[in-house]
C-alpha positions in Angstrom: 182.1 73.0 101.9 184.7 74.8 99.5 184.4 78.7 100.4 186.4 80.9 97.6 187.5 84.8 98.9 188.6 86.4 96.2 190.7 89.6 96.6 191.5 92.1 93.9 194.8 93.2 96.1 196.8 92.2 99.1 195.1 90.1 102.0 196.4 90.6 105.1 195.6 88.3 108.0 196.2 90.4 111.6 198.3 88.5 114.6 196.8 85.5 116.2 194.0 85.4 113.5 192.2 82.5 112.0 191.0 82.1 108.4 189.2 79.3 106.4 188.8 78.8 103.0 190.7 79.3 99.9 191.7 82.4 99.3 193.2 83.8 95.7 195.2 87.0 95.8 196.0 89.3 92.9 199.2 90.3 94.5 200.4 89.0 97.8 198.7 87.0 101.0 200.7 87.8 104.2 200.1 85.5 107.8 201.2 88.3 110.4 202.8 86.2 113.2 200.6 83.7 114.9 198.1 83.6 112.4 196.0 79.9 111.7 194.3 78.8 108.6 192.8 76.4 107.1 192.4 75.6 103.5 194.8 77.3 100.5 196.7 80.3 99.7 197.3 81.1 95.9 198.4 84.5 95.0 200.1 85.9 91.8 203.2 87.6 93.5 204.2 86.0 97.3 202.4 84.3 100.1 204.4 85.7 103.2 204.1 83.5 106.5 205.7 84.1 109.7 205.4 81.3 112.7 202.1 80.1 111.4 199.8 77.5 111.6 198.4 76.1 108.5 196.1 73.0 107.7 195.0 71.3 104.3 192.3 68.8 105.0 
């Protein structure tokens, strides 16, 4: 039920993607525009969102 990505640099979610999960960033995490997720965004530097859709359930 709780999937963990683990990334050892930036994460980088395209336009009009979709990710699930909770994902833990060295540096930053950045939603390109139109981007969905679902789940959490930690990351030691920035989380960058720009007209995204984001759900915690």
């Amino acid at each position: 039920k709780n999937i963990f990505w683990q990334v050892s640099g930036e994460a980088t979610f395209g336009a009009t993607s979709h990710f699930e999960g909770i994902i833990l960033s060295m540096t930053a995490i950045t939603f390109q525009t139109g981007a969905s997720f679902n789940g959490r965004a930690l990351a030691q530097t920035a989380v960058v969102l720009d007209g995204n859709v984001i759900v915690e359930k």
